[in-house]
C-alpha positions, 0 to 999 in steps of 0.5 A, a space after each residue: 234045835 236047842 232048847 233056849 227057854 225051859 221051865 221044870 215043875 215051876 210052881 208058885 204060892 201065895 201062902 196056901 194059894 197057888 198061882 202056878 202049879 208044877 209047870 213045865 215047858 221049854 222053847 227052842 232057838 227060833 221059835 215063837 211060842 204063844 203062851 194062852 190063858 184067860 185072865 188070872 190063868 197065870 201068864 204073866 206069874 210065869 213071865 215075871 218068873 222067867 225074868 227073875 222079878 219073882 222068885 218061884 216057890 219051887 221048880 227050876 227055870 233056866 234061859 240060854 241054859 242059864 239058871 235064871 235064879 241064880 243068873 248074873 247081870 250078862 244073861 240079860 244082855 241077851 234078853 229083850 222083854 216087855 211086861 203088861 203096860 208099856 212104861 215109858 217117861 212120859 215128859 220124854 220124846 219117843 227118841 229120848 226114851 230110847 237113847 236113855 235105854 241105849 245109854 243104860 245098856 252101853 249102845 251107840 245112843 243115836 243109832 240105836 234109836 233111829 234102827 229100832 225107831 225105823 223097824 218099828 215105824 216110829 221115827 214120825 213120832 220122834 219128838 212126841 212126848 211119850 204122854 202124848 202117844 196113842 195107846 197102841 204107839 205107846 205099846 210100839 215105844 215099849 217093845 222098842 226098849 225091848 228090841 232096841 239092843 238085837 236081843 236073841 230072846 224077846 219075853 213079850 207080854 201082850 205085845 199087840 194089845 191096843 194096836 190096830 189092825 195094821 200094827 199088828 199085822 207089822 209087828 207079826 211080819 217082825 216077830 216072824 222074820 227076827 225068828 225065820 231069819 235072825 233065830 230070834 227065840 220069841 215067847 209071847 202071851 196074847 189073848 188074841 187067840 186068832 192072832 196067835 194062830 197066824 203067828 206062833 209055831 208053838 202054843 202053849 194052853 194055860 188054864 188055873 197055873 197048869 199048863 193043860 197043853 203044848 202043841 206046835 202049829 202043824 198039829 193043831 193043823 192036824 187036830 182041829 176040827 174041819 167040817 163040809 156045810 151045804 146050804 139047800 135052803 129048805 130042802 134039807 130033809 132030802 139032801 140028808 137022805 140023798 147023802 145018807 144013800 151015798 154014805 155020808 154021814 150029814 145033820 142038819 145044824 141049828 143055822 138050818 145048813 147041812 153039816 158034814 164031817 166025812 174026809 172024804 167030802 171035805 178033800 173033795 166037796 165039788 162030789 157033793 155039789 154034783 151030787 146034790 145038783 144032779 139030783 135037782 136040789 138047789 145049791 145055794 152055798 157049799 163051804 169047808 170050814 175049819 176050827 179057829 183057835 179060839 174054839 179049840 182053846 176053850 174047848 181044852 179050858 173048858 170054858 165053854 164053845 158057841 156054836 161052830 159056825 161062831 169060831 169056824 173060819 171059811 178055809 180053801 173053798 167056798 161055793 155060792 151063787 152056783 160058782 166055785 171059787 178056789 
């Protein structure tokens, strides 16, 4: 795939402090590349960056292999974004904002408004005044400016933030189906860690301006931690020794579960389940759980991790009541 966005040893500085310290990424055609970090980590110096509304104090950025720096006025016929809060005329219908943003950028008024309105479920709120809107509709009416002139490029800051469940879940279905079917290049920051674990295809981790890591969805698949717990209520002392004889390595966590880490029993859990009933223990829950995003995330920024049972999400098959479910 062509790289559409991409950043090289991009660095900022306030006089002698630095916001964002030789950073170096790229985002190819198609993807949706979630870029992560805490508060002040410097997400949106970089997207004001990639936009050209601050200028970096060293490093090089370019978009459609265009030097943003030194970019005229038709790169950003092809760029659609949305930084921090949502503005928008607050004594202006939600249509008359956007035929204001269509007429600006030389669309049909009329048309353009109502397909962006239908595609982002607003039309109901065509005649309420932007001030007027809930906050997260206010959030829709701002990443309809954005979308409204079928830009290849969207550049999203936090484009889910106060958008209850149903609208997030809409605007991930969107995000996904204008990068699988339109080859829609998609650079998104978001602090809904598991969100993003649901929608990017590739993440960015940014921790104190440096970027700590890059990783697509398949690795971290591949990397996060899956573990087999197995809840024999209080006989966890001779489930750990019966499994220990059959070779596995076990402990029991602080939740009083056993805890196991072997491949083997994960691929295959219904073998621990016949073991441990075989052996007269009573089996009470059986669950593989996997590492959320969220754990892997403070993990690499080295923020801290509660327990895994905290940040870890059931995955293909649980067991409970003594049935098996898939």
């Amino acid at each position: 795939m062509d790289e559409i966005i991409r950043t090289h040893g991009l660095t900022k500085r306030y006089g002698e402090h630095p916001v964002l310290q030789d950073v170096s990424l790229t985002v190819r055609q198609g993807e949706i590349y979630g870029f992560l970090g805490l508060n002040g980590a410097g997400k949106t110096t970089t997207i004001r960056m990639l936009l050209g509304m601050i200028r970096p104090t060293s490093g090089e950025i370019s978009i459609r292999g265009r030097s943003v720096i030194e970019a005229k006025p038709d790169l950003w016929q092809h760029v659609g974004y949305m930084v921090e809060t949502p503005y928008a005329y607050p004594n202006f219908t939600v249509q008359d904002n956007l035929r204001m943003i269509a007429r600006l950028r030389g669309l049909p008024e009329k048309s353009a408004a109502d397909d962006v309105m239908e595609r982002l479920q607003l039309k109901r709120y065509a005649d309420t005044k932007a001030k007027h809107l809930s906050l997260g509709n206010a959030q829709k009416l701002g990443l309809a400016k954005a979308m409204i002139h079928n830009p290849s490029v969207l550049i999203l800051d936090e484009p889910t933030n106060a958008l209850d469940p149903a609208g997030i879940v809409q605007v991930r279905e969107l995000l996904r189906s204008l990068a699988e079917k339109e080859g829609v290049t998609v650079f998104i920051s978001s602090h809904i860690l598991e969100e993003m674990s649901k929608l990017a295809s590739r993440i960015g981790i940014i921790h104190g301006g440096t970027l700590v890591e890059e990783i697509s969805s398949r690795e971290f698949e591949q990397l996060r931690r899956k573990r087999l717990t197995v809840d024999v209520r209080q006989h966890a002392e001779a489930a750990n020794r019966l499994l220990g004889e059959a070779g596995y390595a076990s402990r029991t966590a602080a939740t009083g579960r056993i805890e196991i880490a072997d491949d083997a029993a994960i691929r295959q859990p219904e073998t621990i389940a016949r073991l441990l009933t075989e052996a007269g223990l009573p089996l009470a829950a059986l669950t593989v759980e996997e590492e959320g995003l969220e754990s892997y995330f403070l993990e690499r920024v080295g923020a801290g991790v509660q327990t895994p049972s905290e940040h870890s999400v059931p995955a293909h098959l649980s067991l409970s009541n003594g049935g098996i479910a898939k």
